[in-house]
MISE-448084 format. One record per residue: x negated, y negated, z negated of N, C-alpha, C in turn; residue in three letters. Coordinates in steps of 0.001 Angstrom, whole numbers, padded with zeros to 6 digits, always signed. Layout:
XYZXYZXYZALA ...
END
This chain:
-000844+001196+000000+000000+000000+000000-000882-001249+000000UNK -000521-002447+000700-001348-003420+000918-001083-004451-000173UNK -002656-004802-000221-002256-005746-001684-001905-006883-000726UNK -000657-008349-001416-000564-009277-000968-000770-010308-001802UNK -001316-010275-003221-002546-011110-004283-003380-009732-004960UNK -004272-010301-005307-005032-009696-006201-006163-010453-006698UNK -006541-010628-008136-007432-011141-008985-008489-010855-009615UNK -009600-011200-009334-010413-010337-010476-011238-011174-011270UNK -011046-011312-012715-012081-011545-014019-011111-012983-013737UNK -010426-013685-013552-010136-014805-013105-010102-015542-014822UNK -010725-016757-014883-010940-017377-016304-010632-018815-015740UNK -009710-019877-016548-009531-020851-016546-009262-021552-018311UNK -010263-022485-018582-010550-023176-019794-010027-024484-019384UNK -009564-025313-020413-008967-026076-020668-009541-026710-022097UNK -010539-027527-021849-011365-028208-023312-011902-026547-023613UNK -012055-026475-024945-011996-024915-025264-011182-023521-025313UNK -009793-023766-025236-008814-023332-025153-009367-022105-023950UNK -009191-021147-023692-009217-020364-022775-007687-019538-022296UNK -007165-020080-021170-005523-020179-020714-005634-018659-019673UNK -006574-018483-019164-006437-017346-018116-007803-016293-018637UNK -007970-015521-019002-008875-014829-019648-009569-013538-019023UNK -010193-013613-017918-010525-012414-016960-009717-011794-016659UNK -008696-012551-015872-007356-011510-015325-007778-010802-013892UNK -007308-009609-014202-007699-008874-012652-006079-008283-012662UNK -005335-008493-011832-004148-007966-011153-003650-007895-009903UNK -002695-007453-009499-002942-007048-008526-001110-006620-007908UNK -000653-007583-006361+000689-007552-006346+000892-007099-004780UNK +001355-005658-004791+001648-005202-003265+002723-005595-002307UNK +002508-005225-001714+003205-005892-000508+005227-005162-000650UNK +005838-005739-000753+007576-005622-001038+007523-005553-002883UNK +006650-005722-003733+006648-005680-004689+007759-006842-005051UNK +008597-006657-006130+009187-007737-007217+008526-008053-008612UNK +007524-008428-008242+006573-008103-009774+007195-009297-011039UNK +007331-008675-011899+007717-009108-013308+006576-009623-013894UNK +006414-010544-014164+005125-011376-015210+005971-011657-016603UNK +005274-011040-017360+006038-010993-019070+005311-011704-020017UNK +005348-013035-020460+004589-013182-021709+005271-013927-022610UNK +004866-014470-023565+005803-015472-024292+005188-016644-023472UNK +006016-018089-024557+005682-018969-023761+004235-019484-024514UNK +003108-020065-023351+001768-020206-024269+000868-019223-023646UNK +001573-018362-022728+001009-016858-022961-000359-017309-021632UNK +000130-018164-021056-000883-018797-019289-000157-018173-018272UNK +001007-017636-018170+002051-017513-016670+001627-018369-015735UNK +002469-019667-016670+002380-021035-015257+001227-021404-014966UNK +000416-021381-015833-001309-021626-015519-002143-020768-014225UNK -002000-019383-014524-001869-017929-013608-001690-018851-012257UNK -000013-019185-012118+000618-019166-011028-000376-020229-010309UNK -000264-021532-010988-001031-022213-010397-002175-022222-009760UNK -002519-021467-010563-004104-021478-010027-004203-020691-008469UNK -003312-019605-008412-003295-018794-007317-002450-019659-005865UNK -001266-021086-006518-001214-021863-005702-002233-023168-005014UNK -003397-023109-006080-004341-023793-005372-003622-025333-005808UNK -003359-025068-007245-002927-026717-008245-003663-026781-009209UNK -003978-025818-009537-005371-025689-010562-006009-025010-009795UNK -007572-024969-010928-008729-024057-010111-009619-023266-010846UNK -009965-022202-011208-010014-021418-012053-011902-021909-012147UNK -012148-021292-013229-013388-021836-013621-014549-020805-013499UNK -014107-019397-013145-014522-018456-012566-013663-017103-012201UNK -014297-016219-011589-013525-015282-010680-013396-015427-009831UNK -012313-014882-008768-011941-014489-007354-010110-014119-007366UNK -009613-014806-006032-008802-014676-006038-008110-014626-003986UNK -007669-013061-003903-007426-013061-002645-006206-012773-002399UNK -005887-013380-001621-004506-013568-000551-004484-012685+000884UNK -003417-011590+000593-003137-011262+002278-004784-010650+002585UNK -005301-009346+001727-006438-008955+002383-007494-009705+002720UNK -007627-010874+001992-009110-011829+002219-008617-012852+003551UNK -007651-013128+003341-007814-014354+004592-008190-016229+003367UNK -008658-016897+004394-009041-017638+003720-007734-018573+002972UNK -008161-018920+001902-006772-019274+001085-006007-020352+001583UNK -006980-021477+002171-006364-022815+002645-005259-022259+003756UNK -005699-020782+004313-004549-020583+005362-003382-019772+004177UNK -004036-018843+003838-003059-017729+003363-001891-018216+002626UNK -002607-020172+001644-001615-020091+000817+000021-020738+001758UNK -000233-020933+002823+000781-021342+003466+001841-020257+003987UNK +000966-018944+003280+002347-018035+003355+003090-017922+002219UNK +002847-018498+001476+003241-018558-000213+004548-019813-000188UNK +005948-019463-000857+006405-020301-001469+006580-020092-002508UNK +006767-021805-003212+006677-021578-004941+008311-022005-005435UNK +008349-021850-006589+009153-022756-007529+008521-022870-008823UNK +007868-023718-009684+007372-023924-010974+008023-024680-011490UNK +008472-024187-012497+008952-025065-013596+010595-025350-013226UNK +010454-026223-012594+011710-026807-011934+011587-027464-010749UNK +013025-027047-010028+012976-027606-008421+012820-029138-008385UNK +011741-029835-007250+011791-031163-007194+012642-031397-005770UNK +013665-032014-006360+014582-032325-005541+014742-033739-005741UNK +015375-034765-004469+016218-035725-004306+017880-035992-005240UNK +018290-036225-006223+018926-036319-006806+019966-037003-006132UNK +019914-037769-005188+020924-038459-004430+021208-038235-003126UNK +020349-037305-002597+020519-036636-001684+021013-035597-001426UNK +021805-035053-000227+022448-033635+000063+021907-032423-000122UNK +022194-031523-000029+021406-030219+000201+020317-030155+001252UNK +021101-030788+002540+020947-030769+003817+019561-032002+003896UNK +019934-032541+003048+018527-033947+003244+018169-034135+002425UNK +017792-033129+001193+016595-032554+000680+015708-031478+001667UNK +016411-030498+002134+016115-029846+003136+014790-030397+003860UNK +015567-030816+004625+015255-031601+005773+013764-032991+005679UNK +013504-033212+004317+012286-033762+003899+011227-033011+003882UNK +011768-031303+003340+010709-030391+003145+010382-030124+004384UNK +011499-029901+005045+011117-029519+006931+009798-030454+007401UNK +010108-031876+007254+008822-032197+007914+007153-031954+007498UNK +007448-031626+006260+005717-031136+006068+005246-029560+006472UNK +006801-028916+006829+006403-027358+006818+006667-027339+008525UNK +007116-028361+009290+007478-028102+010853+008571-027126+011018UNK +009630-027024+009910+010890-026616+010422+011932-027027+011155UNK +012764-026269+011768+013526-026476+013008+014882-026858+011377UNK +015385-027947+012481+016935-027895+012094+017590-026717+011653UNK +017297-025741+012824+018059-024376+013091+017838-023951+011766UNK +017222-023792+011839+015830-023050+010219+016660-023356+009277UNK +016532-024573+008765+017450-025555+007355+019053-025120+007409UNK +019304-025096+008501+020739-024621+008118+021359-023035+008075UNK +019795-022268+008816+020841-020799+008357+020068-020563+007137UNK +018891-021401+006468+018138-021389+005175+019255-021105+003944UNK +020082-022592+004364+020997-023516+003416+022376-022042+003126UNK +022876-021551+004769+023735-020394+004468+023329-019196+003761UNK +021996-018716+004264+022016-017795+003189+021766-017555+001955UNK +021626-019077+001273+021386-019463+000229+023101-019647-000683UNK +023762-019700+000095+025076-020247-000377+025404-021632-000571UNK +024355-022079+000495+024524-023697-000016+025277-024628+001170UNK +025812-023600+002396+025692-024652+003821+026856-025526+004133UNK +027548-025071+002805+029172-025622+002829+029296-026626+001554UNK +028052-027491+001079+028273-028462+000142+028476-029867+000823UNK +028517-029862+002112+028267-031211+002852+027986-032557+001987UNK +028521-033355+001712+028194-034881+001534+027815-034816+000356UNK +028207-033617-001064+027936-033379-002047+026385-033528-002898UNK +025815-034892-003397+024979-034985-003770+024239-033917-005002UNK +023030-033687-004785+022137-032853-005483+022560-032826-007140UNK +022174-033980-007261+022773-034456-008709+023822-033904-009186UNK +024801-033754-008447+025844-033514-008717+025917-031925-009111UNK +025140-030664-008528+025403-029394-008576+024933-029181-009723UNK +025601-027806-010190+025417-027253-011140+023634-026580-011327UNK +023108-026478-012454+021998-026223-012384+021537-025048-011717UNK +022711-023649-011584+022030-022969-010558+022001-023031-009295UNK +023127-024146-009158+023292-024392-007254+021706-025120-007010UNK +021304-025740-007727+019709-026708-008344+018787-025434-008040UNK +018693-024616-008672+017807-023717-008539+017844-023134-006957UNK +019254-022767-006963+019017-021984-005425+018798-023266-004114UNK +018907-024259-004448+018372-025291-002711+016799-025350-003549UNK +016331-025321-004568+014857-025426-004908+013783-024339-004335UNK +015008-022598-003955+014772-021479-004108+014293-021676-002060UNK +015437-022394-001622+016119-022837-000418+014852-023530+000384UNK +014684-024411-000221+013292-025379+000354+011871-024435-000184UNK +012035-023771-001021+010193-022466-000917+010494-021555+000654UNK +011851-021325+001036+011867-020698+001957+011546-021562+003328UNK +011058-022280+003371+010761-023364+004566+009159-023087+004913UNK +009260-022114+006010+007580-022099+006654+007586-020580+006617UNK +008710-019935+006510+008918-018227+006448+007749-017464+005307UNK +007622-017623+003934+006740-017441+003120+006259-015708+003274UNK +005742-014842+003148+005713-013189+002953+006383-013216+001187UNK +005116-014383+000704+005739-014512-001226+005858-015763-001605UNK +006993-015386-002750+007349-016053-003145+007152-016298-004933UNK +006743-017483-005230+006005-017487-006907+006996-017846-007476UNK +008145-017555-008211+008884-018602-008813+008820-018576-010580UNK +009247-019452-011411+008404-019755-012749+009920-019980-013532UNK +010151-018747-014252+011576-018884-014767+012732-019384-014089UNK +012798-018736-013125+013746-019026-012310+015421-019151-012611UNK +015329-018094-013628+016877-018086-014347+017103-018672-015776UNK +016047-019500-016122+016149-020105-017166+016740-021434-017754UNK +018077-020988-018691+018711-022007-018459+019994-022053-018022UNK +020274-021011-017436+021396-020540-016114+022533-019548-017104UNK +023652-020260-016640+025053-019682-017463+025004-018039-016852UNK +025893-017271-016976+026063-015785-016550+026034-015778-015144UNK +026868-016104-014700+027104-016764-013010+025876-017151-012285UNK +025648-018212-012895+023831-018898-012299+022978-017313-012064UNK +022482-016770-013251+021912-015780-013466+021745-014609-012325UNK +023456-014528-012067+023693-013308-011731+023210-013919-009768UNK +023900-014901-009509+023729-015207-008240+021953-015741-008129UNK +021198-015805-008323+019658-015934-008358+019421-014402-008287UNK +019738-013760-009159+019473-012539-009216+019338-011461-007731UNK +021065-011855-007190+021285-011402-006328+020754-011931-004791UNK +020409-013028-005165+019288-013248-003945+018236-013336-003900UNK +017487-012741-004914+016305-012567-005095+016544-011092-004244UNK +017274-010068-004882+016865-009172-003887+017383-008609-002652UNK +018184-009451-001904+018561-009635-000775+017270-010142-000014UNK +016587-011307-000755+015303-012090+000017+014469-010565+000409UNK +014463-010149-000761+013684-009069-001456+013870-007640+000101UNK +014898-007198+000194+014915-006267+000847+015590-006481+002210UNK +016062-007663+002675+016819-008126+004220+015557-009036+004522UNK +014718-009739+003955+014078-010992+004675+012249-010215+004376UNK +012092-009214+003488+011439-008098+002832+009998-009299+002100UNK +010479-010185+001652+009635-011278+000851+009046-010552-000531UNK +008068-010751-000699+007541-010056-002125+007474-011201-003053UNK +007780-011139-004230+007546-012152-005055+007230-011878-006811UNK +006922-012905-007029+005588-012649-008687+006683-013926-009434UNK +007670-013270-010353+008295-013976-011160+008159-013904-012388UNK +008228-014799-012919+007860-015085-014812+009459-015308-015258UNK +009586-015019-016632+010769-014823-017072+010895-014536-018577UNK +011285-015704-019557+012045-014592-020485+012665-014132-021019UNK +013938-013879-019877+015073-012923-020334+014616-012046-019698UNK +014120-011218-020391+013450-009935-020112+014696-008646-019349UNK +015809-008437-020053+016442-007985-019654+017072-007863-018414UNK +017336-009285-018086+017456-009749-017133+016138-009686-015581UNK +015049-009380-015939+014339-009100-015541+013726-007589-014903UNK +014300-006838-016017+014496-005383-015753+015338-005477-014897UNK +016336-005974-014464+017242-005303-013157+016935-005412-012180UNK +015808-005961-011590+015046-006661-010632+013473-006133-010252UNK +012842-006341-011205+011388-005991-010946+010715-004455-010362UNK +010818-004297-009994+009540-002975-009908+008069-002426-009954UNK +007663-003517-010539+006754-003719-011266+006429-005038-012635UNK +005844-004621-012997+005672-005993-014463+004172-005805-014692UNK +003617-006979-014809+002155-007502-015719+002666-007928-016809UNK +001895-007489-018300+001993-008231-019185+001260-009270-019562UNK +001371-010249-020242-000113-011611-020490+000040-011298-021742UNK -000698-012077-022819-000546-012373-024081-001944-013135-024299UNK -002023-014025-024563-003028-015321-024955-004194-015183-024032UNK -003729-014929-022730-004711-015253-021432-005065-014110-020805UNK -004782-013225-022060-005344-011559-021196-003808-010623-021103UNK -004328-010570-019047-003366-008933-018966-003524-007745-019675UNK -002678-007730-020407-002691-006424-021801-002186-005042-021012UNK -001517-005066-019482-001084-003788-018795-000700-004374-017719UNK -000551-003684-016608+000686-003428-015139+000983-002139-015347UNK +002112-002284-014858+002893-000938-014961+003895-000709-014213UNK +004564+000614-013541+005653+000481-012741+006940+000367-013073UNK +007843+000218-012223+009431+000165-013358+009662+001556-013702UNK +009359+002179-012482+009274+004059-013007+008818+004255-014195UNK +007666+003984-014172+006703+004273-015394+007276+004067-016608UNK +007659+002766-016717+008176+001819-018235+009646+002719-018360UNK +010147+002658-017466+011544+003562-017918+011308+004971-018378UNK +009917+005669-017975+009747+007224-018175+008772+006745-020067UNK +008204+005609-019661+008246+005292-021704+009197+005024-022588UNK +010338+004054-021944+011351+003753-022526+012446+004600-022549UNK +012146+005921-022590+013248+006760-022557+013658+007209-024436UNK +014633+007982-023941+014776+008764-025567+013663+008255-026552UNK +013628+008812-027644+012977+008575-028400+014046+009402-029628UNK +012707+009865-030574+013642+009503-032162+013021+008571-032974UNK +013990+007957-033594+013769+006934-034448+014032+007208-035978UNK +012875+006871-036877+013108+007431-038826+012727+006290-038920UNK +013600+006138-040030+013329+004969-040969+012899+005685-042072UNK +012144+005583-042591+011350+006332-043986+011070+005192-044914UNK +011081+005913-046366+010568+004447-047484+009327+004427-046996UNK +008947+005258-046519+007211+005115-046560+006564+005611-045115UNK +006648+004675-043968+006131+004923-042543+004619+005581-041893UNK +003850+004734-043060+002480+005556-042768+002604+006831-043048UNK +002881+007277-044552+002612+008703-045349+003827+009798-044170UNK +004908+008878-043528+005424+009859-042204+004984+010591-041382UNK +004234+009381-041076+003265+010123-039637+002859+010624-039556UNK +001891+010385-041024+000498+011451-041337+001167+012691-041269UNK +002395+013093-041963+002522+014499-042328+003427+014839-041044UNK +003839+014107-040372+003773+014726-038840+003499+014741-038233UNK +002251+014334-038141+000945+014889-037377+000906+015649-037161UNK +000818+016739-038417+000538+018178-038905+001589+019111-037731UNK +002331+018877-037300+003777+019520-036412+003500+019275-034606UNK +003064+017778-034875+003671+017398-033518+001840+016651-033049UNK +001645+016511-031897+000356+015501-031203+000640+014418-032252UNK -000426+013600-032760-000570+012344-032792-000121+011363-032445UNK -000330+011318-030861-000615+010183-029960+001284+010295-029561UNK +001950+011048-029873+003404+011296-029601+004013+010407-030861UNK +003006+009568-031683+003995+008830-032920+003386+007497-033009UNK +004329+006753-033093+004094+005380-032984+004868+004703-034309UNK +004438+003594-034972+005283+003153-036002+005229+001804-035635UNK +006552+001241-035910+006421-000089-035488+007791-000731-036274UNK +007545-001783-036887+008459-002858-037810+008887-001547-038603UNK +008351-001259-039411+008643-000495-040670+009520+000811-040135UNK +009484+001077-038850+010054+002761-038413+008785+003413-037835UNK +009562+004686-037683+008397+005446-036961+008841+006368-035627UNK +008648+006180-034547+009276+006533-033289+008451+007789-033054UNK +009524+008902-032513+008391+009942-031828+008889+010279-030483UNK +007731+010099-029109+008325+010448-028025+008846+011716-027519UNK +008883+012879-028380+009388+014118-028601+009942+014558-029839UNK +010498+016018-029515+011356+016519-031202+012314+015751-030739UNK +012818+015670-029884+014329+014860-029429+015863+015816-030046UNK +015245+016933-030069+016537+018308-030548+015682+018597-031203UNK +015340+017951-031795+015047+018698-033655+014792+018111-034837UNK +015788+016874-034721+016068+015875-035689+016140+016405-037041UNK +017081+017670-036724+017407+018085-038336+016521+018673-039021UNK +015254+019160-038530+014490+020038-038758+013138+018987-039252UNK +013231+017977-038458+012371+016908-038760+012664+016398-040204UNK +013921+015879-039949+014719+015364-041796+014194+016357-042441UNK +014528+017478-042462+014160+018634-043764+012377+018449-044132UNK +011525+018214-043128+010286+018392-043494+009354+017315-044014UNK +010197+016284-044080+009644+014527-044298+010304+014764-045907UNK +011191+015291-045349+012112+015341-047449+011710+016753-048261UNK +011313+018168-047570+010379+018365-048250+009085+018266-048868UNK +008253+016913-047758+007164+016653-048285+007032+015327-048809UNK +008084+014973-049094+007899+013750-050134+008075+012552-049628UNK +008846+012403-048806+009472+011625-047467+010842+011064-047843UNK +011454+010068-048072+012785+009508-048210+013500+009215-047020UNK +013811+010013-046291+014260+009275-044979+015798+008217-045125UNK +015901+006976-044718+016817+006352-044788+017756+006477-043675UNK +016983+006603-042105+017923+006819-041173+017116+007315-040048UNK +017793+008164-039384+016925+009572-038114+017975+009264-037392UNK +018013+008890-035555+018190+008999-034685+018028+009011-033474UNK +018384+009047-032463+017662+008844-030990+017539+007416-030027UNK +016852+006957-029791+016699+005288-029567+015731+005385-028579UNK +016696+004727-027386+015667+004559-026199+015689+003124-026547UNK +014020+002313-026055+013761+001255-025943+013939+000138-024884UNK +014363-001148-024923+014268-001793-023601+012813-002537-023011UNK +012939-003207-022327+011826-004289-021959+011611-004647-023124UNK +012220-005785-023734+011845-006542-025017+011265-005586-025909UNK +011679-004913-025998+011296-004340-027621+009796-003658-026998UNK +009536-003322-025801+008868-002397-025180+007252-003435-025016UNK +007497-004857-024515+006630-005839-024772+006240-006291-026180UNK +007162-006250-027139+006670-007068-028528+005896-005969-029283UNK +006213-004670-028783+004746-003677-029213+003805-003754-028867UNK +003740-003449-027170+002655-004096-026850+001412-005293-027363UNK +002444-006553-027985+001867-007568-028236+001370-007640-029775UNK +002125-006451-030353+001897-006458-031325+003007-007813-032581UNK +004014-007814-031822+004733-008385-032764+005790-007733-033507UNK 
END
């Protein structure tokens, strides 16, 4: 599969602060890649830098198999932060400003504007739309210059159920009719899972994992979950039964990725060996909960 970014050791400082911390990652071609961190974590910093708005202070960073970036990044559209739009202007002539720096056709802007859901706002000033109609002509004008990817920076943040759901849904329409790959930051994580098929994690400058959506769902499966008075002295003595590396404890429980049908047998042997169990059941994990381990929160 062809990479269409990839990074390596990439470091960007800021006074002393270190915001990007030898990131090497790496985003294939039809990928929906999920970027997960809190906020602080260097996402938008990341993004930038790979848009050529910042500039990293060392590393490497290639586009499209090594073409040179001043070209490549013109296959890139962004959204950061928030769409800069004309507030008093139409859909159509916001549009149509972006057209002249990207050499789009009329034609272009208006079947842009339709498949955006936007081609029927006519005289209706910018200002005026709701913040996700805002997002999608912001989404509308990255699509100007036929991008391969697309960067966008919390794209659904902010956005009532509706907003959400319609971003959502043209993300992967872009995604699989127009076959655009794109590297989105986000954190409604959940919201993110319905989408991605792949995810990077950050956490204070360093990628802590990539992983597939396959993958994370074949971790986030089943589980049993004990609550014990006492989580360490758990483990230890089920060790003795089960692998090690099959027990994880986290916020005062103790998860095991097996023994899924043999809960009861588990209870009996934590309470014959001196184990209080408070509560034993089966608990698959989501994104969220699946990152704040990771991070260690």
């Amino acid at each position: 599969m062809s990479a269409i970014l990839s990074t390596q050791n990439l470091v960007k400082k800021y006074g002393y602060k270190i915001v990007s911390n030898n990131i090497s990652l790496t985003i294939n071609k039809g990928d929906i890649y999920g970027f997960v961190g809190k906020n602080g974590a260097g996402k938008t910093t990341f993004m930038r830098q790979v848009l050529g708005l910042a500039f990293p202070d060392s590393g490497e960073i290639t586009l499209f198999g090594g073409e040179p970036l001043n070209t490549a990044r013109k296959k890139i559209g962004s959204l950061i932060e928030f769409p800069s739009i004309y507030k008093n202007c139409t859909a159509y002539e916001n549009m149509k400003r972006m057209a002249i720096l990207t050499g789009s056709s009329d034609k272009c802007v208006r079947k842009i504007l339709d498949f955006v859901g936007l081609g029927n706002t006519g005289n209706k000033k910018a200002g005026q739309f709701s913040l996700g109609m805002r997002q999608r002509l912001g989404i509308a004008m990255a699509l100007l210059g036929n991008p391969e990817l697309l960067i966008l920076d919390e794209p659904i943040n902010g956005l009532d159920p509706t907003g959400i759901m319609e971003i959502r849904d043209l993300i992967i329409r872009l995604n699989t009719e127009k076959k655009i790959t794109f590297m989105i930051s986000s954190h409604l994580l959940e919201e993110l899972s319905k989408i991605a098929t792949r995810y990077g994690f950050i956490h204070d400058g360093k990628l802590i994992e990539e992983i597939s959506a396959v993958e994370l769902s074949q971790k986030c499966s089943d589980r049993v979950l004990i609550v014990p008075d006492n989580p360490q002295k758990a483990a230890e003595i089920l060790s003795k039964i089960m692998p090690p590396q099959q027990i994880h404890i986290y916020n005062k429980s103790v998860y095991l990725d097996s023994m899924i049908d043999r809960t009861g047998q588990i209870n009996k042997y934590l309470v014959e060996n001196g184990v209080t169990v408070n509560q034993i059941s089966i608990h698959a994990i989501n994104l969220e909960e699946y990152f704040l381990r990771k991070v260690g929160a």
